[in-house]
C-alpha positions in Angstrom: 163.3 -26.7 -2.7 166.1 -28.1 -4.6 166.0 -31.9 -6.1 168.3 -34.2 -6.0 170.7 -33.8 -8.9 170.9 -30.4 -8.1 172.0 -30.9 -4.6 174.8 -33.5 -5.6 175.8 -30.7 -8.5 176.3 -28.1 -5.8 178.0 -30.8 -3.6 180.4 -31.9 -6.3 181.9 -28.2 -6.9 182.2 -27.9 -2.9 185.9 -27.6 -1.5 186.4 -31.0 0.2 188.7 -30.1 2.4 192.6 -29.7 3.3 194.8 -32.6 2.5 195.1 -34.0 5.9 198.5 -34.6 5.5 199.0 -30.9 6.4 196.9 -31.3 9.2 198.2 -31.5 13.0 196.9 -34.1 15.0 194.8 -32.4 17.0 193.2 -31.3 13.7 193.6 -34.5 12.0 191.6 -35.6 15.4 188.8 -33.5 15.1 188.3 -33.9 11.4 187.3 -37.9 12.1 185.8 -37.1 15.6 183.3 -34.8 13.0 183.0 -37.0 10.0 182.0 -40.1 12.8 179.4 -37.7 14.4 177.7 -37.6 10.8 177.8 -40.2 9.1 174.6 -41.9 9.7 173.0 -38.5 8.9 174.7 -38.3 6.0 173.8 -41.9 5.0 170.2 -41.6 5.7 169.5 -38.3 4.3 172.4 -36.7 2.5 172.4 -36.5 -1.3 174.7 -39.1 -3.2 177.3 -36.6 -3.2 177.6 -35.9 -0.2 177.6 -39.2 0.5 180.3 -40.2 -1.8 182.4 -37.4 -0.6 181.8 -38.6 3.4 183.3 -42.1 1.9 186.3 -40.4 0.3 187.2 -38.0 2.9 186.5 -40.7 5.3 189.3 -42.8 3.7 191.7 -39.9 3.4 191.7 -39.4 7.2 191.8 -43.1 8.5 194.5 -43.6 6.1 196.6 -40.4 7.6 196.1 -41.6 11.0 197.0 -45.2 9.9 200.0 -43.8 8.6 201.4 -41.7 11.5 200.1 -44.2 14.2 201.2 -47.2 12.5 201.7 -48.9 16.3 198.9 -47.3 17.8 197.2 -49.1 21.0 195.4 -51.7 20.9 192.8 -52.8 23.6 192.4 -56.5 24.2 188.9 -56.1 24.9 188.3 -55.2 22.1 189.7 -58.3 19.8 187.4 -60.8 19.1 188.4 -64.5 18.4 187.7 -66.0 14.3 185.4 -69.0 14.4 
């Protein structure tokens, strides 16, 4: 078995991933749908590199989407009020 720092070694030479700016939505889509359907794995029991790259990739995709969706719907439900 592996320790730790070799684990987050191995992790930090891994390919991360395609710049999701060449992605197509449906892609782009999937990508998040995945890295949401992990993450509490990866936070609870992922090595701190894998962890670090779930935070960057993370940010990469949200901030694509943000970007091509800029007036994407809102549900009113779902707004809460400031106190």
């Amino acid at each position: 078995m592996t320790d730790a720092r070799s684990a987050d070694s191995a992790l930090a030479d891994f390919d991360t991933g395609i710049d999701p700016a060449g992605l197509a939505d449906d892609d782009l889509f999937r990508e998040l749908s995945s890295l949401y359907r992990t993450r509490l794995e990866t936070l609870r029991h992922g090595p701190d590199a894998a962890l670090e790259n779930h935070f960057r990739r993370t940010a990469e995709l949200e901030t694509e989407y943000m970007a091509r969706f800029p007036g994407r719907e809102v549900d009113p439900a779902r707004l809460t009020q400031a106190f």
